[in-house]
N, CA, C and O atoms as CSV, one atom per row, in Angstrom:
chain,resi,resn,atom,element,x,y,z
A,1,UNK,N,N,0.297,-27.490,12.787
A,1,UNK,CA,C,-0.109,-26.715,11.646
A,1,UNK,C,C,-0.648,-25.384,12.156
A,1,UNK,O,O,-1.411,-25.336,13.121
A,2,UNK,N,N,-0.193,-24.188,11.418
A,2,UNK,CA,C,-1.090,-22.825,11.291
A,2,UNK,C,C,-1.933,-22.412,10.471
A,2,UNK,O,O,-1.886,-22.541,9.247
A,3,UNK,N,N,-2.866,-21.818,11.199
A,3,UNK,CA,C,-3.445,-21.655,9.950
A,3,UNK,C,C,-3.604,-20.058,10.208
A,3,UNK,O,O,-4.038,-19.639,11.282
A,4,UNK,N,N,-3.246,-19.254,9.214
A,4,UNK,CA,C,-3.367,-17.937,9.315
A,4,UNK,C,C,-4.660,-17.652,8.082
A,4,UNK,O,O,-5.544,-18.378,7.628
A,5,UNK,N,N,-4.180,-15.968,7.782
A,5,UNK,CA,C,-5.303,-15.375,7.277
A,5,UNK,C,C,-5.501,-13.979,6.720
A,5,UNK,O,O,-4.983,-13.016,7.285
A,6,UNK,N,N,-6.343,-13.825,5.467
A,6,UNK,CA,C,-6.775,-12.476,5.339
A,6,UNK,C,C,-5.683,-11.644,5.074
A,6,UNK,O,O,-5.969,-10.495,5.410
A,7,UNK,N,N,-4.095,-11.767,4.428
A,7,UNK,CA,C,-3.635,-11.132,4.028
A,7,UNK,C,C,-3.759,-10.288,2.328
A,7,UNK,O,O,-3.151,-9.383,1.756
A,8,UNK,N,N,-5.107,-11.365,1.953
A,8,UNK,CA,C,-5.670,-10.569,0.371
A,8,UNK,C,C,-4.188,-11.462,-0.938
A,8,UNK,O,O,-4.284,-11.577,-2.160
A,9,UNK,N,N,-3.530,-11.715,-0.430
A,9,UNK,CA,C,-2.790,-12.396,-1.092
A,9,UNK,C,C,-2.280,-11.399,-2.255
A,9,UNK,O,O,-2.383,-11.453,-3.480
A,10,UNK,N,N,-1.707,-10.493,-1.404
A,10,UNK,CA,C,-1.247,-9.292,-1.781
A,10,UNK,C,C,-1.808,-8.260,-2.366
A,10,UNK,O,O,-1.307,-7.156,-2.580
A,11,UNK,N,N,-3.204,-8.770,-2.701
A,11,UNK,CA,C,-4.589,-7.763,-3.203
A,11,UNK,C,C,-4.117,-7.142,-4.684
A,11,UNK,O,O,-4.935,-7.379,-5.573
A,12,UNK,N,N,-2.986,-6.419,-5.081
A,12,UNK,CA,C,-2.663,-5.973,-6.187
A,12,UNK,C,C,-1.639,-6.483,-6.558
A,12,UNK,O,O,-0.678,-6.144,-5.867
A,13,UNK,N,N,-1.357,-7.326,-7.556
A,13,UNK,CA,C,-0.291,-7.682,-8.327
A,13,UNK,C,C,0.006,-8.113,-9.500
A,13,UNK,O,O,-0.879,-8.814,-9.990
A,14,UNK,N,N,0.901,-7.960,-10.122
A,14,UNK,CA,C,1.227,-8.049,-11.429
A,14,UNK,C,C,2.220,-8.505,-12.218
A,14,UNK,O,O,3.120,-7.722,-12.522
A,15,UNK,N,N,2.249,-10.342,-12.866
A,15,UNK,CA,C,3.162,-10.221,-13.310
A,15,UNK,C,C,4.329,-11.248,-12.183
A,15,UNK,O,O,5.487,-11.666,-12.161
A,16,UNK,N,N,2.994,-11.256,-11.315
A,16,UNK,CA,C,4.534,-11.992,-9.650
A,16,UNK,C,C,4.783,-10.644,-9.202
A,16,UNK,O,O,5.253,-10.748,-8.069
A,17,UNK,N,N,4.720,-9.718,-9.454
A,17,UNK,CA,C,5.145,-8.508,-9.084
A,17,UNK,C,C,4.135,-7.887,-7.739
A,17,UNK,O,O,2.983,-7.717,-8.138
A,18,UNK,N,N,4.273,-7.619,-6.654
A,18,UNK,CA,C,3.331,-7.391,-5.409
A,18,UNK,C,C,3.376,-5.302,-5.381
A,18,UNK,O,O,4.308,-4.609,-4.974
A,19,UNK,N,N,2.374,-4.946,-5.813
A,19,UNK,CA,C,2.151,-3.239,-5.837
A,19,UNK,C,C,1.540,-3.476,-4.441
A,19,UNK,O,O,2.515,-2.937,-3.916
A,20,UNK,N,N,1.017,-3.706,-3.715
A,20,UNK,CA,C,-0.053,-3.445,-2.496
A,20,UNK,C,C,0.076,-4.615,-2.081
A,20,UNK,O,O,-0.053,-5.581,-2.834
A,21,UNK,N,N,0.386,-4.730,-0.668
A,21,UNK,CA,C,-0.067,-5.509,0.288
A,21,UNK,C,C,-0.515,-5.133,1.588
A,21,UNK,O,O,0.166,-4.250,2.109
A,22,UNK,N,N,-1.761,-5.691,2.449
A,22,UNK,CA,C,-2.096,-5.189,3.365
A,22,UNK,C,C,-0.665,-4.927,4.324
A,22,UNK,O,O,0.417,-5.451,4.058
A,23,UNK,N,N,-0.931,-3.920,5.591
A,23,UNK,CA,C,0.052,-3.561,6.686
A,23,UNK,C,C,0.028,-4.786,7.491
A,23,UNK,O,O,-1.081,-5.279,7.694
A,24,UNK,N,N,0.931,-5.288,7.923
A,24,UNK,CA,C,0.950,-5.958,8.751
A,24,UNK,C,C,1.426,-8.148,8.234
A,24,UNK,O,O,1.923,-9.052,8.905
A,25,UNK,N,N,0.873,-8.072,6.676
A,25,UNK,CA,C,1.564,-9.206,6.140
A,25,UNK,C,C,2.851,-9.547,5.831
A,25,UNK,O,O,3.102,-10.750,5.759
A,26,UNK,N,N,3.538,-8.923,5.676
A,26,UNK,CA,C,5.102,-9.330,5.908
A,26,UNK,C,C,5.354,-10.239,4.633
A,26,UNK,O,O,4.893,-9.969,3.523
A,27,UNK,N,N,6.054,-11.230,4.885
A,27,UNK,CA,C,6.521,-12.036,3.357
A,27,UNK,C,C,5.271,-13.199,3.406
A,27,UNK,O,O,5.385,-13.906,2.405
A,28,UNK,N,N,4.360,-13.533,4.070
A,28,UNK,CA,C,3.553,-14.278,3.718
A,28,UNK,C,C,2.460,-14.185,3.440
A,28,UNK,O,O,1.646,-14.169,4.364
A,29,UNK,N,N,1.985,-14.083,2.040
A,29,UNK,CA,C,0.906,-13.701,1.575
A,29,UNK,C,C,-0.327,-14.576,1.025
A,29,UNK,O,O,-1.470,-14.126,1.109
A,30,UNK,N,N,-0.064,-15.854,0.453
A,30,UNK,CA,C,-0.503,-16.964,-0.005
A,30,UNK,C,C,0.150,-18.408,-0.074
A,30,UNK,O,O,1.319,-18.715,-0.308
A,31,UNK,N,N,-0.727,-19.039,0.144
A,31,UNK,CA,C,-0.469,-20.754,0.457
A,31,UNK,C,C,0.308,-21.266,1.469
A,31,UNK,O,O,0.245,-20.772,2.595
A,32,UNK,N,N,1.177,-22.373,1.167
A,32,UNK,CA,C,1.285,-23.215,2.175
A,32,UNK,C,C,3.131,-22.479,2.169
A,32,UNK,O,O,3.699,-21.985,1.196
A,33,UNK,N,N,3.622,-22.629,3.419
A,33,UNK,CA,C,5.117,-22.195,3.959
A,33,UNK,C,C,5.521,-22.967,5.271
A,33,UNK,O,O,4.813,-23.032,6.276
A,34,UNK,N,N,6.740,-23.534,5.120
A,34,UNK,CA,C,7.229,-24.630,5.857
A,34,UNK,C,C,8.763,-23.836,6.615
A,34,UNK,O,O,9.885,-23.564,6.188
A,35,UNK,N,N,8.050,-23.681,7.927
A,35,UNK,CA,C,9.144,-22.679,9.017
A,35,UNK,C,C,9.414,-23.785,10.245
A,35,UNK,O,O,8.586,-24.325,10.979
A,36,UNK,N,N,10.960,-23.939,10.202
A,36,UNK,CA,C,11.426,-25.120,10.989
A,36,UNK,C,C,10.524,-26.380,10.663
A,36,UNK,O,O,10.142,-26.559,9.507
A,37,UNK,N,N,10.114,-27.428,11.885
A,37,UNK,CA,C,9.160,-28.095,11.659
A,37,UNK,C,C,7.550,-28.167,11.142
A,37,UNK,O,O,6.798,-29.068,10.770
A,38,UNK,N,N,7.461,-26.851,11.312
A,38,UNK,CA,C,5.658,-26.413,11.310
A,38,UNK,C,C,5.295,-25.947,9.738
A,38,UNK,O,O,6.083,-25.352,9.002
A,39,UNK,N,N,3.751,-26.401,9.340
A,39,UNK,CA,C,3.337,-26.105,8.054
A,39,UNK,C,C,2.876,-25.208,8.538
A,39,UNK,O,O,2.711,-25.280,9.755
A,40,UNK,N,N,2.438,-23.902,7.795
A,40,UNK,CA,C,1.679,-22.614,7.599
A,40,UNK,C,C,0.526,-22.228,6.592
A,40,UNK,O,O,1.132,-22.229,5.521
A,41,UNK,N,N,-0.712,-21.917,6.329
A,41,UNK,CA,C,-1.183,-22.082,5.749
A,41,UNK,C,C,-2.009,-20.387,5.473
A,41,UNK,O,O,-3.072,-20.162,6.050
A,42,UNK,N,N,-1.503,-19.537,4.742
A,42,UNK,CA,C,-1.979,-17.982,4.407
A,42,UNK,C,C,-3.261,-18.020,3.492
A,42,UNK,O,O,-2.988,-18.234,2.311
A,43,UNK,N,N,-4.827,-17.831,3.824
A,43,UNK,CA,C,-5.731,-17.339,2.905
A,43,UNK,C,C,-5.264,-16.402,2.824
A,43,UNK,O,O,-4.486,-15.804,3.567
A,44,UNK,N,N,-6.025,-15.999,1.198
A,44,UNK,CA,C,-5.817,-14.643,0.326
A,44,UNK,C,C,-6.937,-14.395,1.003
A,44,UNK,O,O,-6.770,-13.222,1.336
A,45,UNK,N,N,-8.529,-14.910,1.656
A,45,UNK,CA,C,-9.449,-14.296,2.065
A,45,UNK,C,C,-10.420,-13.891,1.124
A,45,UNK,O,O,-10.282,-14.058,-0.088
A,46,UNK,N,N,-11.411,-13.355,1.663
A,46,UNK,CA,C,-12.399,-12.714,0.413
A,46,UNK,C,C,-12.341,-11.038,0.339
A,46,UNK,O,O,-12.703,-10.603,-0.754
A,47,UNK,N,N,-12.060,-10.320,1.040
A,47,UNK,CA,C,-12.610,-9.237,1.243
A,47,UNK,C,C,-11.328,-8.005,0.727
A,47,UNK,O,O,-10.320,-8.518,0.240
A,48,UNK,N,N,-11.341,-6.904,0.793
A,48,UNK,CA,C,-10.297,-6.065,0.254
A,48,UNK,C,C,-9.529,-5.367,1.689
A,48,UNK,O,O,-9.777,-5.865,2.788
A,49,UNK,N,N,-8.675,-4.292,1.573
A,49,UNK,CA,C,-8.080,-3.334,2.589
A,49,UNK,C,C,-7.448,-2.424,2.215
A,49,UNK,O,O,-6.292,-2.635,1.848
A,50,UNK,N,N,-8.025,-1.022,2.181
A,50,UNK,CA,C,-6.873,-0.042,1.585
A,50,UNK,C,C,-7.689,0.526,0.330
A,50,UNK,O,O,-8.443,1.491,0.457
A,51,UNK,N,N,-7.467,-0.221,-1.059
A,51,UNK,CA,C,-8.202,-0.100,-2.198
A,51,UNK,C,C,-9.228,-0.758,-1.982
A,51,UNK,O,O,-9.286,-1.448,-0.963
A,52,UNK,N,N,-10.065,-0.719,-2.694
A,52,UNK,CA,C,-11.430,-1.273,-2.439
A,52,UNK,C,C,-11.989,-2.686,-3.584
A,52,UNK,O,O,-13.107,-3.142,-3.820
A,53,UNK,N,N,-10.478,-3.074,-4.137
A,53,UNK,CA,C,-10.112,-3.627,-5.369
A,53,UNK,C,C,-9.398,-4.564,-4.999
A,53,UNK,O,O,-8.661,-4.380,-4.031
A,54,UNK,N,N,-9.421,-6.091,-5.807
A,54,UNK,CA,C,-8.464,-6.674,-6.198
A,54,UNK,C,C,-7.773,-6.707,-7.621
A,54,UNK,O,O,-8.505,-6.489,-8.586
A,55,UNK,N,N,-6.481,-6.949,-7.833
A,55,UNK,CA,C,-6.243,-7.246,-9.363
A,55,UNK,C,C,-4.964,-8.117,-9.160
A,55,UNK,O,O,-4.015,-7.849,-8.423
A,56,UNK,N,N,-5.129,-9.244,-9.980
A,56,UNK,CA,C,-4.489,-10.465,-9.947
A,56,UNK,C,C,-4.330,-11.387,-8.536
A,56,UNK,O,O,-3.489,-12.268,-8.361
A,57,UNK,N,N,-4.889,-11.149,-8.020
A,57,UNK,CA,C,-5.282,-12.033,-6.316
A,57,UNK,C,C,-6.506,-12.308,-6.442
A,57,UNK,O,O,-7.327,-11.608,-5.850
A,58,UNK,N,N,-6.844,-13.189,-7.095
A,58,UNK,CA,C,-8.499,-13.735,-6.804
A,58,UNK,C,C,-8.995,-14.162,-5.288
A,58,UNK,O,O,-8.404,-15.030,-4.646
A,59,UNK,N,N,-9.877,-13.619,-4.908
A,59,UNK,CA,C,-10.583,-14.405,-3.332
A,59,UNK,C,C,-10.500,-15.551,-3.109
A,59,UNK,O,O,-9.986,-16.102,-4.082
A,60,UNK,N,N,-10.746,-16.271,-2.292
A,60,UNK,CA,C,-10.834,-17.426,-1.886
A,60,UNK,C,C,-11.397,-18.155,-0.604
A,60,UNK,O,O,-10.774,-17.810,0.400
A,61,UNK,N,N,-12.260,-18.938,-0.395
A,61,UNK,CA,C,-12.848,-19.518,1.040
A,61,UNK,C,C,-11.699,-20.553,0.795
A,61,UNK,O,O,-11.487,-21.153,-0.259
A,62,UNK,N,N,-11.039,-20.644,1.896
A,62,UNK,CA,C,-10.697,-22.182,2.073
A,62,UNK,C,C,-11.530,-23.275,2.688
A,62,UNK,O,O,-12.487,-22.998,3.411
A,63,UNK,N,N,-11.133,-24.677,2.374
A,63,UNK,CA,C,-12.385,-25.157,3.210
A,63,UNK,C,C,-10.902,-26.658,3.485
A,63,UNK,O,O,-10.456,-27.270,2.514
A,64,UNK,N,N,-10.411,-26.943,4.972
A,64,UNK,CA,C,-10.058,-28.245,5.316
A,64,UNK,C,C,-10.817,-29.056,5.903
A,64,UNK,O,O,-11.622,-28.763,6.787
A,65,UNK,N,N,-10.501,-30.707,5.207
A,65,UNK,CA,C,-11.212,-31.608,5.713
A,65,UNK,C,C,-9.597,-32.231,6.600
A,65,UNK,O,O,-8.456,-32.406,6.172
A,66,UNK,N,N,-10.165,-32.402,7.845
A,66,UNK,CA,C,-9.777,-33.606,9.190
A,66,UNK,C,C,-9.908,-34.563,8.990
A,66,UNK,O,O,-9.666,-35.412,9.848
C-alpha cells in the first residue's frame, strides 16, 4: 500500500470539473487508485496552495487503523 498526500484534492472544482490543481499532482487527486498490484491512497489534506481557498474539495485528516 501507498500512501500519498496533500494534493488539496484538486482545491477548486466544480461540478467534477477540476479549475486548479496543485503543480506537481498529476491525475491523482483523491482517494483510493489501484496501479498494477498496489493500492494508493491520495489525501485532499487540510491546507491550501496557490489560492488561499478551497471550493468544492473539502479538507480532510485521514486517520488508518492496522
Amino acid at each position: 500500500m501507498i500512501l500519498s498526500g496533500l494534493t488539496h484534492g484538486g482545491q477548486i472544482t466544480f461540478l467534477g470539473k477540476k479549475f486548479f490543481k496543485p503543480k506537481g499532482s498529476g491525475n491523482y487527486l483523491r482517494g483510493w487508485y489501484r496501479i498494477n498490484n498496489l493500492r494508493m491512497y491520495v489525501s485532499k489534506g487540510i491546507g491550501t496552495s496557490g489560492p488561499p481557498f478551497r471550493l468544492g474539495s473539502r479538507a480532510e485528516a485521514t486517520i488508518f487503523y492496522i
